[in-house]
N, C-alpha and C positions, 0 to 999 in steps of 0.2 A: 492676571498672571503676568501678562507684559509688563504693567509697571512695576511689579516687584524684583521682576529681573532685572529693571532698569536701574531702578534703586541700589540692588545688591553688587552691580556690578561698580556702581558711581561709588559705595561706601568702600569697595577693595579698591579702586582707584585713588580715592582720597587718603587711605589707610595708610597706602602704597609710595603716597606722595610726604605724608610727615615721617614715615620711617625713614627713608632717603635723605632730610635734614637732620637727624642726630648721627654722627657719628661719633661719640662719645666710647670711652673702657668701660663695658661692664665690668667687666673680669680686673681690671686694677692693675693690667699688664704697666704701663707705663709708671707706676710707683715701684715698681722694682728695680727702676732705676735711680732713685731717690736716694741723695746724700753725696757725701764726700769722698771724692776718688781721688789717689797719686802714682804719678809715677817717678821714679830715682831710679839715675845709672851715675851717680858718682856728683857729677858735675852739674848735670842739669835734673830742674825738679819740677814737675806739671801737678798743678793742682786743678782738680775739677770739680765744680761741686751742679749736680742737675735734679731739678724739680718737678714733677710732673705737675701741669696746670691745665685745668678746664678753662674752654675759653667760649664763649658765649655771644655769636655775631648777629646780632641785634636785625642789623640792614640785609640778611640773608638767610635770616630764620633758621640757625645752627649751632651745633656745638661739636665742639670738636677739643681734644686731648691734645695735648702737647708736652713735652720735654724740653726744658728752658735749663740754661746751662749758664756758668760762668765760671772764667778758666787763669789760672796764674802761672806765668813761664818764667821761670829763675834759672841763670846762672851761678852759681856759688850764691853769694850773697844781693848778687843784684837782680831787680825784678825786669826783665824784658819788654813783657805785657801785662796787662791786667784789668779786669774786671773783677776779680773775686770780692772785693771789696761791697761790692750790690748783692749779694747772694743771700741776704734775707731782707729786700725792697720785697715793696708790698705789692703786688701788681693785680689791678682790678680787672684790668682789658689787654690782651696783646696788641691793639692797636695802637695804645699808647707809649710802646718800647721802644726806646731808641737803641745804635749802633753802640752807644758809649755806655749805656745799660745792663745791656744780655749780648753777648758773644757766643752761645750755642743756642739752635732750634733744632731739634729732632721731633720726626713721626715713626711713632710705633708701624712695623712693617709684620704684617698677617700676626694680627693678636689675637692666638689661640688661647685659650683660657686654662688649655691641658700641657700645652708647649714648653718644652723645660729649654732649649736656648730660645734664647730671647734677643731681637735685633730692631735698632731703629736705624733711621738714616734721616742727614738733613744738612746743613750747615754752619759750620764757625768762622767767626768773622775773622784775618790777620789782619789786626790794626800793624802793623810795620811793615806789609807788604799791601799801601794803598786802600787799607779796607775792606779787599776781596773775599768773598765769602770762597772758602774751598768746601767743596760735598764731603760730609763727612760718612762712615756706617761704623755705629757704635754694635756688640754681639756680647752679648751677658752671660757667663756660663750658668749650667744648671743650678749651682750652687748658691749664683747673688753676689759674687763676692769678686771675678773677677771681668773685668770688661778689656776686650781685643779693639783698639780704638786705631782706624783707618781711612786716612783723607787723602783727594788729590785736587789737581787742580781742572777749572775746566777748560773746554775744547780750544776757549780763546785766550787764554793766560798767557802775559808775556804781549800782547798787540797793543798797538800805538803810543809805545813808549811804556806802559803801563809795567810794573815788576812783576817779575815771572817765579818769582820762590817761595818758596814757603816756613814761616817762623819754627813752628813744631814740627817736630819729626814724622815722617807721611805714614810710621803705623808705631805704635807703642802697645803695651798695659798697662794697665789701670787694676789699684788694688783697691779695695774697700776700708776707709779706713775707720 
């Protein structure tokens, strides 16, 4: 009898212990935010286009979902910044992405499977201000079609000479296009 307690309790220990390495969407939360987003006020025009991506870490027995993004800043006719141009690269591994690659990384933030808003948080790179990543939280309304998009900068922004601003405007929306 003892050893079968012994057993039982080692196989929910072990059970216990692979559950804890997938964190993966069942539910498919993070494809809803899949595809091309803009925003226009006249003058300036934000394109964004984000992909949900499974990603698969080999050296820590994991997987985990992600939202890969990449973002175009226009003034009238001139391009500011850009990445959009990679937005259908093939990407095997996140470990392989460079800064000049992908410009947005989001994680799905409490994915309810029944949850009609829907919210990730993460960061986008400003290539014109040094490289800095500012935190972003992207918030999807129930319908899929419009995204409340809201970044700042963090606590040490602006130190040791480094530029303290930021290219895109610190909240917009985002339509579905």
């Amino acid at each position: 009898m003892k050893k079968k307690l012994i057993a039982l309790i080692c196989l929910v220990f072990i059970k216990a212990g692979l559950n804890a390495q997938t964190t993966f969407d069942t539910c498919q939360y993070a494809n809803r935010f899949n595809g091309e987003w803009m925003y226009a006020n006249g003058n300036d025009t934000i394109r964004v286009f984000l992909r949900a991506q499974r990603n698969y870490y080999t050296e820590f027995k994991t997987v985990q979902d992600m939202i890969l993004g990449w973002h175009e800043y226009k003034q009238g006719n001139t391009i500011i910044e850009s990445t959009y141009p990679n937005r259908f690269m093939t990407i095997y591994n996140v470990d392989t992405l460079t800064y000049n690659s992908v410009s947005i990384g989001l994680k799905s933030l409490g994915a309810h499977c029944n949850s009609g808003i829907m919210t990730a948080s993460g960061t986008i790179t400003d290539y014109l201000q040094d490289k800095q990543g500012k935190i972003v939280t992207v918030t999807l309304n129930a319908a899929g079609n419009v995204i409340t998009w809201k970044q700042w900068h963090k606590a040490n922004n602006g130190m040791f000479g480094r530029p303290s601003g930021m290219t895109l405007p610190s909240e917009f929306i985002l339509l579905k296009q």
